[in-house]
C-alpha positions, 0 to 999 in steps of 0.5 A: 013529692021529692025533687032532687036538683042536679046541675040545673035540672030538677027531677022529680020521684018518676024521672029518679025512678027512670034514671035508676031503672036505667042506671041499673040497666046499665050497670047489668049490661056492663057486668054482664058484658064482663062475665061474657068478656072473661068468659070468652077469655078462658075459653080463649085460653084453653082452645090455644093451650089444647093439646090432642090426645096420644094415641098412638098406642090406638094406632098401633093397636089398630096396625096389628088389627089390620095385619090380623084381618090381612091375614084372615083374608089370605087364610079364608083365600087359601081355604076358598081355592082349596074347596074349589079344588076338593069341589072339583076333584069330587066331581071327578070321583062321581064321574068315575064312580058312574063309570065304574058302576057301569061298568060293573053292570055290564060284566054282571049282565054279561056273567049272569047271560054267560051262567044262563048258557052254560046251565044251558049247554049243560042241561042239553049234553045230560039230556043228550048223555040220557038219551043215548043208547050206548050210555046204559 
């Protein structure tokens, strides 16, 4: 086998097999170790060169909604107290309309009652008037 003499120490193929899988290992975790390092470091970056967006065109966009809704609000109001009124009213109206139609029942009860004694009262001066002896 191949031995390598290195400041004293010999190494044989199965410890330079060792020290190269380790000085690889090595190697990796340092070049890994950079790449997270630089990645880090522009990450870094970016995070303290970001700047909000604007938007205050949506804040202003979101003023003129809520001056809208306000004034829907206050319209839905006006037309909710204007029913309420129109409700009550309407109550009023068929409150007043069964009073009227009451009313009408009774005049047409009492004119159908006074036609009754009329047709009454003549049928009794034409019989009267026929019965009469001076009537011939």
């Amino acid at each position: 086998m191949a031995e390598v003499d290195v400041g004293g120490i010999k190494f044989t193929g199965g410890k330079m097999s060792a020290v190269l899988i380790a000085l690889s290992t090595a190697a990796g975790i340092v070049w890994g170790a950079a790449e997270f390092y630089g990645d880090y470091m522009d990450m870094k970056e970016r995070i303290q060169s970001y700047e909000a967006p604007d938007l205050s065109s949506i804040e202003k966009e979101l003023a003129v909604q809520n001056q809208k809704m306000d004034s829907i609000q206050n319209e839905v109001g006006i037309v909710m107290q204007e029913l309420d009124t129109l409700s009550g009213d309407l109550r009023d109206i068929k409150i007043d309309l069964r009073d009227e139609q009451k009313r009408l029942y009774v005049l047409e009860t009492t004119t159908q009652k006074d036609l009754l004694d009329i047709r009454k009262s003549i049928r009794t001066q034409i019989q009267e008037a026929l019965e009469n002896p001076l009537s011939n």
